[in-house]
NUTIKE-345468 format. One record per residue (C-alpha): y, x, z; residue number from 0. Coordinates in nm, 4 decimals. Each point is the difference from the previous one (the first is absolute). Layout:
<recs>
REC          y          x          z   pos
REC          Y          X          Z   NUM
...
</recs>
This chain:
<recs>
REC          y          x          z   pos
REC   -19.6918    -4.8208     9.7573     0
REC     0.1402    -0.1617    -0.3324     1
REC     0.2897    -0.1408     0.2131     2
REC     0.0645     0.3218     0.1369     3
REC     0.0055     0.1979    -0.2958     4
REC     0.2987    -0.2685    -0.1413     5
REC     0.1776     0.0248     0.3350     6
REC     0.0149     0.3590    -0.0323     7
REC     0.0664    -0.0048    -0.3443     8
REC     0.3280    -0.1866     0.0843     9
REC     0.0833     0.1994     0.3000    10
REC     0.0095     0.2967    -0.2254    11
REC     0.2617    -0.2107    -0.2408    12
REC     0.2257    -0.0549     0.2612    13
REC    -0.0522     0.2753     0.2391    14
REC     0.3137     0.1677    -0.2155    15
REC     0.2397    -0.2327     0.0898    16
REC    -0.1197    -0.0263     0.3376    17
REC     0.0528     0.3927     0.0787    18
REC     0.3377    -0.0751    -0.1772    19
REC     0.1517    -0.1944     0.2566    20
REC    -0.1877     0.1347     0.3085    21
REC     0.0857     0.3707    -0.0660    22
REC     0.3768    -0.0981    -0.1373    23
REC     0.2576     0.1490     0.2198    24
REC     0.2429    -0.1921     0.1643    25
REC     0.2652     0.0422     0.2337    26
REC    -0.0853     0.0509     0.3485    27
REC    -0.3842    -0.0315    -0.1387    28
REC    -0.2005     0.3101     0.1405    29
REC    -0.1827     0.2061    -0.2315    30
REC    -0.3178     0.0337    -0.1073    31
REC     0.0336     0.3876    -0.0615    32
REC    -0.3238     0.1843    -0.0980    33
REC    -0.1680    -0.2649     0.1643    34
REC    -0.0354    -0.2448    -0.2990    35
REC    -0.3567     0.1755    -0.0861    36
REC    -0.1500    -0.1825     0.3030    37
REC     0.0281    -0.3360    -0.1434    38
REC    -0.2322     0.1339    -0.2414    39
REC    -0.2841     0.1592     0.2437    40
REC     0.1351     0.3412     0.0205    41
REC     0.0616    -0.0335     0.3756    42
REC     0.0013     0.2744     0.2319    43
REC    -0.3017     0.0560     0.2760    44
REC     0.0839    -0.1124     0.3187    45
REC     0.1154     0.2279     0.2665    46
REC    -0.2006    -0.0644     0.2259    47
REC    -0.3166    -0.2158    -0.0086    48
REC    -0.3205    -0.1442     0.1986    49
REC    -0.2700    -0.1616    -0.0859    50
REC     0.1394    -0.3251     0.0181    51
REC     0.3079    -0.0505    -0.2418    52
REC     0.1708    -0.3616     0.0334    53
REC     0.1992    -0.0974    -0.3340    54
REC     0.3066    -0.2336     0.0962    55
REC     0.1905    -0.1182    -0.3134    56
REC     0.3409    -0.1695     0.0348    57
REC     0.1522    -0.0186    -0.3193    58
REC     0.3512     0.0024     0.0676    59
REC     0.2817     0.0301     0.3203    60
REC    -0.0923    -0.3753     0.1016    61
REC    -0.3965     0.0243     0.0090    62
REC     0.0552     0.3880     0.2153    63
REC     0.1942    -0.1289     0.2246    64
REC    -0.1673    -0.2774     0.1161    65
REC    -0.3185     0.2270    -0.0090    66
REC     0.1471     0.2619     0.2111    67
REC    -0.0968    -0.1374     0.3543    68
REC    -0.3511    -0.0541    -0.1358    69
REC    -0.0658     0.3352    -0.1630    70
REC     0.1876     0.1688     0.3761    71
REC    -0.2927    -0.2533     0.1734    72
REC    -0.2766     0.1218    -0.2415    73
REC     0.1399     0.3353     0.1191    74
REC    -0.0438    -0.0190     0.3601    75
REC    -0.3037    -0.1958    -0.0336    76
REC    -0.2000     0.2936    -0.2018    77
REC     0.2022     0.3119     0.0065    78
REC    -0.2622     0.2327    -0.1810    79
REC     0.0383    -0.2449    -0.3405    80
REC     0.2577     0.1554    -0.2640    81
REC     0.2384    -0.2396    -0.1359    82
REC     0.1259    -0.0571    -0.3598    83
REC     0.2694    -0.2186    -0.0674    84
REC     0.0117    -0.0651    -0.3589    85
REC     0.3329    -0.1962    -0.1750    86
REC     0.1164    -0.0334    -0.3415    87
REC     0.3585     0.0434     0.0520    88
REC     0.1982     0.2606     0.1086    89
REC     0.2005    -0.2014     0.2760    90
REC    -0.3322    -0.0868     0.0838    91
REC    -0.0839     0.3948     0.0550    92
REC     0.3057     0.0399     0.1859    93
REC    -0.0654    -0.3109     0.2709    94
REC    -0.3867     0.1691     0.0284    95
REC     0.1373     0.3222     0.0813    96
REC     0.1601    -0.1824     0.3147    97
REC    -0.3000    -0.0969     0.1871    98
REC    -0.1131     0.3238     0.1323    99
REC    -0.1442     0.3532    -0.0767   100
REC    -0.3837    -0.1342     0.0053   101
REC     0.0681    -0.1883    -0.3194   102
REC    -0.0213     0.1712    -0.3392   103
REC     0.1697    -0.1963    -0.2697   104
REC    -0.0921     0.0022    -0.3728   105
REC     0.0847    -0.1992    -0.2621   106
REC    -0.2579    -0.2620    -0.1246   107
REC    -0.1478     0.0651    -0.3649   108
REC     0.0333    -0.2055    -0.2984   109
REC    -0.2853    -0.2727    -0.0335   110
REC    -0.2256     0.1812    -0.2499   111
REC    -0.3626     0.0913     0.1030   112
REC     0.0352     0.3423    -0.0621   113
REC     0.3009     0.0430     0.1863   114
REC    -0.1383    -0.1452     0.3218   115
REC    -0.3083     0.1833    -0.0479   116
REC     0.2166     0.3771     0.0429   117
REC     0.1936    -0.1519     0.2360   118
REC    -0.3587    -0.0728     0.2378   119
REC    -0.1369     0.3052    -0.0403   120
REC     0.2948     0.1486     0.1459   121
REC     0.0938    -0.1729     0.3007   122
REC    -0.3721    -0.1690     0.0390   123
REC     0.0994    -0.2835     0.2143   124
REC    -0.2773    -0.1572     0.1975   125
REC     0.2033    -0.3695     0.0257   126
REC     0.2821    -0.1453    -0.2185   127
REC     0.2755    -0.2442     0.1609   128
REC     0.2379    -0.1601    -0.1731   129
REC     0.3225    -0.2084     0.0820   130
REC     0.0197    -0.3181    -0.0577   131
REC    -0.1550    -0.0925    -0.4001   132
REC     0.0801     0.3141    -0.2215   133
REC    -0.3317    -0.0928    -0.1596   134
REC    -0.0523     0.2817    -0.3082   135
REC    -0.3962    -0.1081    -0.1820   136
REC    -0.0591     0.3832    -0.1306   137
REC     0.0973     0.1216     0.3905   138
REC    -0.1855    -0.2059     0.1727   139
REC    -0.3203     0.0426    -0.2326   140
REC     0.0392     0.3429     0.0065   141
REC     0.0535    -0.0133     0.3585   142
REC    -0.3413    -0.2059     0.0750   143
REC    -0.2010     0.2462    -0.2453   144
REC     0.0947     0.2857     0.2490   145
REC    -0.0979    -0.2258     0.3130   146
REC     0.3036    -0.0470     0.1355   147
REC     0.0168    -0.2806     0.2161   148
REC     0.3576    -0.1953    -0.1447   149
REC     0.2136    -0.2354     0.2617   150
REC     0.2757    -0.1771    -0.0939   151
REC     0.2636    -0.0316     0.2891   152
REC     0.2677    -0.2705     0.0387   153
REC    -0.1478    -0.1963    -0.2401   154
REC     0.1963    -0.2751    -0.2001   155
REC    -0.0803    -0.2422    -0.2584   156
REC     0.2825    -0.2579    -0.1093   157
REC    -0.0848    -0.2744    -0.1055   158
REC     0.2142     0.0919    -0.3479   159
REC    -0.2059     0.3232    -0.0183   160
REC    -0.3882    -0.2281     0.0852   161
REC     0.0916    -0.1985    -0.2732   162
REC     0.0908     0.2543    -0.2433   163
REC    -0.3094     0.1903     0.1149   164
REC    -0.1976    -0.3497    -0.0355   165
REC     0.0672    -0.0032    -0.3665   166
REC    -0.0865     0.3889    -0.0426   167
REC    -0.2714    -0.0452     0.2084   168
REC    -0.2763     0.2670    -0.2006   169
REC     0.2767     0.2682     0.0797   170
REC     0.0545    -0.0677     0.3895   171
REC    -0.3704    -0.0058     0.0039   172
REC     0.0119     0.3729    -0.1820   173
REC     0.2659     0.0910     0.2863   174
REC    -0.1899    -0.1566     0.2940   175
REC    -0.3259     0.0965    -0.0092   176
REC     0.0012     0.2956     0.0981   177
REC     0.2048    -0.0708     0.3372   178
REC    -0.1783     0.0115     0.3897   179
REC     0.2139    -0.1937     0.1264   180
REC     0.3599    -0.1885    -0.0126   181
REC     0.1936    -0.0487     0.3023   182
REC     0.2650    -0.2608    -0.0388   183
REC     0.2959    -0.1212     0.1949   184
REC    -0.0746    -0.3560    -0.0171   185
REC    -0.2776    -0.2376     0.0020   186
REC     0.1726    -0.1385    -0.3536   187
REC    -0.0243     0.2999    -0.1937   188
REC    -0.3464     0.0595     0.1916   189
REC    -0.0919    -0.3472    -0.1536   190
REC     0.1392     0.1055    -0.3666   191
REC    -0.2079     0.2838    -0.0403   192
REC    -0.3129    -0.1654     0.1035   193
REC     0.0702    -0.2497    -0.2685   194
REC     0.0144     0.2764    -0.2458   195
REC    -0.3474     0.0857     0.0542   196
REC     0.0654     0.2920     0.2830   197
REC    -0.3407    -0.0538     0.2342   198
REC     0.1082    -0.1251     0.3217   199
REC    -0.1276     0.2711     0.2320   200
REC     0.2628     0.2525    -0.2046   201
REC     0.2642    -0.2025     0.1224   202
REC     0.1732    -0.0073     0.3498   203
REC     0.3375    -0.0750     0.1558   204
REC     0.1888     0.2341     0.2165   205
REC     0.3697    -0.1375    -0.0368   206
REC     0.3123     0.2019    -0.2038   207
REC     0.0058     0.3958     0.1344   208
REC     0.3331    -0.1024    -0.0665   209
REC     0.0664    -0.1657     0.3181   210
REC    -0.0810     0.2996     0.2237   211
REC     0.3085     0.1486    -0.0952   212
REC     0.0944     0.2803     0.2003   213
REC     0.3718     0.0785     0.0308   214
REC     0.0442     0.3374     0.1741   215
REC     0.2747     0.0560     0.2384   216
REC     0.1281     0.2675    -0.2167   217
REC     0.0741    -0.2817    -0.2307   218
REC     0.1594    -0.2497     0.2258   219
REC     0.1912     0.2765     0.1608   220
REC     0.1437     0.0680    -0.3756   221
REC     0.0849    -0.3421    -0.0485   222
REC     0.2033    -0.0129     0.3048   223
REC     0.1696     0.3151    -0.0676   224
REC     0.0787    -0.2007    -0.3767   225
REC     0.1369    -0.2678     0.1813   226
REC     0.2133     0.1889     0.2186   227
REC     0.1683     0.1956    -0.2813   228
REC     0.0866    -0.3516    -0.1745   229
REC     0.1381    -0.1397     0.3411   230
REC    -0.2674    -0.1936     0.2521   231
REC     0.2582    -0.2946    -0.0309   232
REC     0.0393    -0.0372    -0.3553   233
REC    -0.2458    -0.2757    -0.2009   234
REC    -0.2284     0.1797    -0.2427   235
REC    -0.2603    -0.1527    -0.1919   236
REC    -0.2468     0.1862    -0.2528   237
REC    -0.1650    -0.1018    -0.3353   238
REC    -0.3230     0.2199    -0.0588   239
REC    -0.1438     0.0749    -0.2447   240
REC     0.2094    -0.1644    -0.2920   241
REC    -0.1512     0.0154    -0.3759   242
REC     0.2604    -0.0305    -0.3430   243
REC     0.1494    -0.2997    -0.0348   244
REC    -0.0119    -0.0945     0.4167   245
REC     0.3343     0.1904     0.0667   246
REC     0.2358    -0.2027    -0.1625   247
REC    -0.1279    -0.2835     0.2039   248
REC     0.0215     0.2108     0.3363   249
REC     0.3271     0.1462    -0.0590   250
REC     0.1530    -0.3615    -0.1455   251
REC    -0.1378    -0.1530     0.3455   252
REC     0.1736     0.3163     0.2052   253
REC     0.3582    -0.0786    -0.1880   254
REC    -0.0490    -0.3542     0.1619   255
REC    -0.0619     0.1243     0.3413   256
REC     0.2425     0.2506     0.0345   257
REC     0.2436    -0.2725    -0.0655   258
REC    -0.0489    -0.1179     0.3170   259
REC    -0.1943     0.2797     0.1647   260
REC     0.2416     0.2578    -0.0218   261
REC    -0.1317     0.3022     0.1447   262
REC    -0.3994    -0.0734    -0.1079   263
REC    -0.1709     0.2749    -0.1718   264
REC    -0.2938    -0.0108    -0.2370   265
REC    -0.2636     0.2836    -0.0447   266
REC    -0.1593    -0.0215    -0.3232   267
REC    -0.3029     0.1752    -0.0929   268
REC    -0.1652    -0.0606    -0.3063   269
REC    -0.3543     0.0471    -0.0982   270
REC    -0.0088     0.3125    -0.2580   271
REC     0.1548     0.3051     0.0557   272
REC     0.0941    -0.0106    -0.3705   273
REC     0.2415    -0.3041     0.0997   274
REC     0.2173     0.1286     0.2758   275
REC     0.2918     0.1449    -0.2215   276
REC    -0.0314    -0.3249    -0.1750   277
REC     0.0086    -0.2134     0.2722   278
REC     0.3250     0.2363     0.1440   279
REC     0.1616    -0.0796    -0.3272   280
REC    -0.0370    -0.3591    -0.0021   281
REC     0.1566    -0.0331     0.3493   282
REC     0.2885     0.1574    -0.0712   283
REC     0.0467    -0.2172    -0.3412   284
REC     0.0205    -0.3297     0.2414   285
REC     0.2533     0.1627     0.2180   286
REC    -0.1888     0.1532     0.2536   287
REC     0.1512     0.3244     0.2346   288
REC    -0.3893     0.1583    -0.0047   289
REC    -0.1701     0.2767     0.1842   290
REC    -0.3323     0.2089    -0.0641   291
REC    -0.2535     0.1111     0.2166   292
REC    -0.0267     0.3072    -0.1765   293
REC     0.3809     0.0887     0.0758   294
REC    -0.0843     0.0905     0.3676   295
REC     0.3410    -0.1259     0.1105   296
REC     0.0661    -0.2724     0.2692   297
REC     0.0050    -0.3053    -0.1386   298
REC     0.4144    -0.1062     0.0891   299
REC     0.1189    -0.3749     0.0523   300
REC     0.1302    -0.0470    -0.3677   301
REC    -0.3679     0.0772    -0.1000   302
REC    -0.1504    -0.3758    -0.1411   303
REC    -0.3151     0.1060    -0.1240   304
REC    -0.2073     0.3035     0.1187   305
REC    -0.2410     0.0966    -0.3052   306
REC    -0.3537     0.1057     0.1372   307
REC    -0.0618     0.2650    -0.2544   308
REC    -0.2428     0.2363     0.1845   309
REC    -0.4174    -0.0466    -0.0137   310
REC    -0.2042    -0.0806     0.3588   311
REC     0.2966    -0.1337     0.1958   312
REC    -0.0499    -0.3342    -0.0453   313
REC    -0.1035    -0.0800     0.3353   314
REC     0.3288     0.1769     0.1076   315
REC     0.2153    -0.1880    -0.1825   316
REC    -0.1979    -0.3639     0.1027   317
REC     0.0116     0.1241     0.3141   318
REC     0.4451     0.0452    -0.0182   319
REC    -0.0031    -0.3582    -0.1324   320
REC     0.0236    -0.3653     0.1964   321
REC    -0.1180    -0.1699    -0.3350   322
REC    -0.2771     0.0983    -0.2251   323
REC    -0.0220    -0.1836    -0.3184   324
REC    -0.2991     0.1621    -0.2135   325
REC     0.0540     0.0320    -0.3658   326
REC    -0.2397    -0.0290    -0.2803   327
REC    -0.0035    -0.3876     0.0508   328
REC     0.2919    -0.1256    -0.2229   329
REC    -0.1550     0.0757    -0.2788   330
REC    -0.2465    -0.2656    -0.0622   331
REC    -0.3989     0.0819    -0.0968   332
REC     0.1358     0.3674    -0.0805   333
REC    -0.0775     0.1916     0.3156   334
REC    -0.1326    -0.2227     0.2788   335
REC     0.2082     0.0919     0.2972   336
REC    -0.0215     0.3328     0.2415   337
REC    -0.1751     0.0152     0.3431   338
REC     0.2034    -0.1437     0.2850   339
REC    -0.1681     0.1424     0.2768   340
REC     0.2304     0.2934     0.0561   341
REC     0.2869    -0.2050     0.0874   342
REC    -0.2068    -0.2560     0.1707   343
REC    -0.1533     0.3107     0.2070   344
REC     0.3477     0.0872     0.0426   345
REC     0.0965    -0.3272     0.1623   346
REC     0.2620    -0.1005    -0.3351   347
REC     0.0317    -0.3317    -0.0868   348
REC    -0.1357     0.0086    -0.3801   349
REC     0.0982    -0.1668    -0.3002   350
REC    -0.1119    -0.0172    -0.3329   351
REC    -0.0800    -0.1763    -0.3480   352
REC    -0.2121    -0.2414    -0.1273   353
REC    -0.1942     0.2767    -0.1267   354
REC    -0.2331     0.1520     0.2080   355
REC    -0.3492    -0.0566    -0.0841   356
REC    -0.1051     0.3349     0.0362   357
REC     0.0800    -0.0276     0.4056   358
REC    -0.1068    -0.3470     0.0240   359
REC    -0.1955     0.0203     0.3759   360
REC     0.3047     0.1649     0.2020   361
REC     0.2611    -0.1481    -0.2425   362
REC    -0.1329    -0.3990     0.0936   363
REC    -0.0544     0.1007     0.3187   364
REC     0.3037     0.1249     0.0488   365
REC     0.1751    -0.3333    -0.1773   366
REC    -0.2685    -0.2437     0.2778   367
REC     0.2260     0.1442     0.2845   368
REC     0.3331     0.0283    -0.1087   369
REC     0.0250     0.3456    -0.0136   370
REC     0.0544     0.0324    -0.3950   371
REC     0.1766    -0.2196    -0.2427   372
REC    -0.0004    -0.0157    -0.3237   373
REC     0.2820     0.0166    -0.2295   374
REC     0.0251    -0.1041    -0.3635   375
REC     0.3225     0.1696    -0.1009   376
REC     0.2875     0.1714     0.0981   377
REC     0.1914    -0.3486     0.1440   378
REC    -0.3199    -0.0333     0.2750   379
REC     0.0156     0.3575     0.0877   380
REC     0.3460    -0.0148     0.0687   381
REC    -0.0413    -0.3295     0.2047   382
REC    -0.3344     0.2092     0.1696   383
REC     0.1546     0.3109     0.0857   384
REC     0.3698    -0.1642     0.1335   385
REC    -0.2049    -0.2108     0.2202   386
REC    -0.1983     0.2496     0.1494   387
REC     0.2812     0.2505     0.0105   388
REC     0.2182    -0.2631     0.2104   389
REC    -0.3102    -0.1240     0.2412   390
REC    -0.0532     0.3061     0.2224   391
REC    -0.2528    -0.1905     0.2029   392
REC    -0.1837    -0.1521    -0.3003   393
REC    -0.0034     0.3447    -0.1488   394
REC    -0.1811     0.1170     0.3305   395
REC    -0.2678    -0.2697     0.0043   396
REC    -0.0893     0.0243    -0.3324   397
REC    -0.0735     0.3510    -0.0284   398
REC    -0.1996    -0.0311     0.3422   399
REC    -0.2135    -0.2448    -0.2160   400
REC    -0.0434     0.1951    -0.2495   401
REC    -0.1184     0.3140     0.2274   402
REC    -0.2511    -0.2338     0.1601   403
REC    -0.1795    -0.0762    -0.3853   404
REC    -0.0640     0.3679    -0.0058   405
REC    -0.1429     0.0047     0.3496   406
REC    -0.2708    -0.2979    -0.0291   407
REC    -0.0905     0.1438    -0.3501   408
REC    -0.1103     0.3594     0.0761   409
REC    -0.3454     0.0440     0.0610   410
REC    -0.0705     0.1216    -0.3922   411
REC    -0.0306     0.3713     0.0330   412
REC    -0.2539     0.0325     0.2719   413
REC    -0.1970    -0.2630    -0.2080   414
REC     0.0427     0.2018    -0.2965   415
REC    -0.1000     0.3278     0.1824   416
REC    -0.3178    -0.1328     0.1477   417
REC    -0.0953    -0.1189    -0.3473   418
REC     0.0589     0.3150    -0.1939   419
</recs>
C-alpha cells in the first residue's frame, strides 16, 4: 500500500510533463480535440453494449496493428461481446478506427486509481487484454478489485528489461500480481518471468501474434500500382521507419549507389509524422531531386528519393520496394530495431542494424537463413543493397526465404484465441 501511495505520489509529479509531450501538436500529428478528457476517466458510454465487454489495449500504431487480426478473430469467434480498444496516442486512435465498425475506440486513462475507477464504471468490462507488457500497477489493481480477469497478449520480457525488473523486483511484484495470465512469444521470455516470481500455471507460450500477419490484397494490389507509377524496371529500395540521426547515414549510402546505380530510387519513410518535412529537407541539402507522397503526382525518372510522408501506407510503400532495410537499428541501445515481418511477409530481402533487440525472434531468424543481413554503417549498406540490386536471382531466393519464416511461424493467434 505504502509503495503505492509513493508511486502515485510520483506519477502525479510527472504526470505534467508527460501530458506535455503527448498532447503537443505536431505536424502531421492528429489531434486530440475534445477528446483529451478521456485520458482522465471522462469517457463516453459505449454505443452499444452486452453483457460481456472485452477491453483490448494497444498503446500505440505498432501494438494495434499487430492486434488487429486477433481482436477481427475474437470478433467472429463471439459476436454478441462489445469491443473497446483503448490507446494512448492519437495515431494509435486513428490505426483502431481501421479495424472495423464493431470496435469502439477510447483513449486509455492516466494511471491513477481514481481515474480507472470512472473509467470501469462506464464501460464495465468483464475481461481486460493487453498487448504485449504495457504493465500500469494502479490499472491493473484497480482492474483485479472490479474482477476483471487481466491477460497480457504477445508477451515479451528482454533480458535488459528481466534484469532491470530483477533489481526493482518489490515493484514488478506490485505490477504482476494482479495478472491471470501472460502469454508470451517465446519459451525465453516465458522462462524470465517465471524467474521473477510469476507462478508457473499463469504463464504459457503461444508464439508472436506478430507472425500471423495478414496482408490484404487491397494492400498488395496498392503496392503494385506504386511500383508501376515508379517504372516495374527501375531498382527501388526502401528504408522504414528511420528515427533522427539514421538519415544522414541512409542518404550518404544512396549518394554511393547512385554513382553506379544510376536510375535506383529510394523511398524513405521515417518513423514520426513530426519528421517528414525534416527528413524532405535534409535530402535535398545532400543533393537529392526528391518527391513526396503527399504531392499526389507521378513520381518522374529524375525523382532520387520518394519521401513516404503519409500515415498507414507503409505496407504500400514495402510492398513498391525490391529492398527493405528497417530503420531504428543504427542507432545503438536507443530504440531496438522495428518489426521485420512486413517485408519478410512481403517476400523483401531485409536488412538492418546491429540494433534490434526489440525484434530479436524474427530478426535472428531471419539472419540463420540468409534472408537478412546486418549492416553496421552506411559503407555495408551500400555494399548490401548494390549486391542485391545487381543479383536478380539472389534477390528472388532470398525473399522466398524470408516468406517461408513467416509461414512455419504462424500458429500464434489461434493459440492466443483459445486461451483468452
Amino acid at each position: 500500500m505504502l509503495l503505492r501511495f509513493i508511486y502515485s505520489f510520483l506519477l502525479m509529479l510527472i504526470s505534467p510533463f508527460f501530458l506535455f509531450s503527448l498532447y503537443k501538436s505536431k505536424p502531421n500529428k492528429p489531434k486530440f480535440g475534445k477528446r483529451w478528457k478521456e485520458h482522465f476517466g471522462f469517457t463516453p458510454t459505449l454505443q452499444t453494449t452486452s453483457s460481456d465487454v472485452a477491453w483490448f489495449h494497444t498503446v500505440s500504431v505498432g501494438e494495434t496493428i499487430a492486434a488487429t487480426p486477433l481482436i477481427k478473430a475474437y470478433h467472429q469467434r463471439y459476436p454478441t461481446h462489445t469491443i473497446v480498444v483503448t490507446t494512448t496516442t492519437s495515431t494509435g486512435a486513428e490505426q483502431a478506427l481501421k479495424i472495423g465498425n464493431f470496435v469502439q475506440h477510447r483513449y486509455m486513462p492516466i494511471d491513477f486509481s481514481w481515474v480507472v475507477r470512472r473509467f470501469i464504471g462506464i464501460i464495465k468490462p468483464h475481461k481486460l487484454f493487453i498487448m504485449e507488457t504495457e504493465l500500469w500497477p494502479n490499472t491493473l489493481t484497480t482492474v483485479a478489485q472490479h474482477n476483471i480477469e487481466i491477460t497480457i497478449i504477445n508477451a515479451r520480457l528482454s533480458q535488459r528489461s528481466f534484469l532491470r525488473y530483477k533489481r526493482l523486483q518489490v515493484v514488478f511484484n506490485l505490477m504482476s500480481a494482479p495478472i491471470s495470465q501472460i502469454l508470451c512469444q517465446t519459451h525465453d521470455d516465458a522462462v524470465r518471468f517465471i524467474a521473477l516470481g510469476i507462478n508457473n500455471h499463469k504463464v504459457k507460450v503461444t508464439g508472436s501474434l506478430k507472425f500471423d500477419i495478414d496482408i490484404s490484397s487491397a494492400v498488395i494490389q496498392s503496392g503494385k500500382a506504386l511500383r508501376e507509377s515508379i517504372g516495374v524496371k527501375r531498382p527501388v529500395w526502401i528504408v522504414a521507419s528511420t528515427h533522427q540521426g539514421e538519415d544522414e547515414i541512409i542518404l550518404t549510402a544512396h549518394q554511393k549507389l547512385i554513382t553506379t546505380i544510376k536510375n535506383l530510387l529510394l523511398i524513405i519513410v521515417p518513423r514520426h509524422p513530426e519528421r517528414f518535412n525534416n527528413v524532405a529537407q535534409l535530402s535535398e541539402q545532400h543533393g537529392f531531386q526528391i518527391q513526396r507522397r503527399t504531392s499526389q503526382q507521378l513520381i518522374v525518372p529524375e525523382t532520387q528519393v520518394f519521401i513516404g510522408d503519409t500515415m498507414g501506407e507503409m505496407l504500400t510503400f514495402i510492398g513498391a520496394a525490391d529492398i527493405c532495410f528497417m530503420g531504428g537499428s543504427l542507432l545503438g541501445e536507443k530504440v531496438g530495431g522495428h518489426n521485420l515481418l512486413e517485408p519478410a511477409a512481403l517476400g523483401k530481402p531485409c536488412l538492418t542494424g546491429p540494433s534490434y533487440y526489440n525484434f530479436k525472434l524474427i530478426t535472428e531468424q531471419l539472419i540463420a537463413v540468409d534472408a537478412c543481413r546486418i549492416c553496421n554503417d552506411s559503407e555495408t549498406i551500400t555494399n548490401a543493397v548494390k549486391q542485391l540490386i545487381s543479383d536478380k536471382v539472389l534477390q528472388e531466393r532470398t525473399g522466398n526465404t524470408a516468406i517461408n519464416i513467416v509461414k512455419i511461424n504462424k500458429g500464434a493467434l489461434q493459440k492466443t484465441l483459445n486461451y483468452l
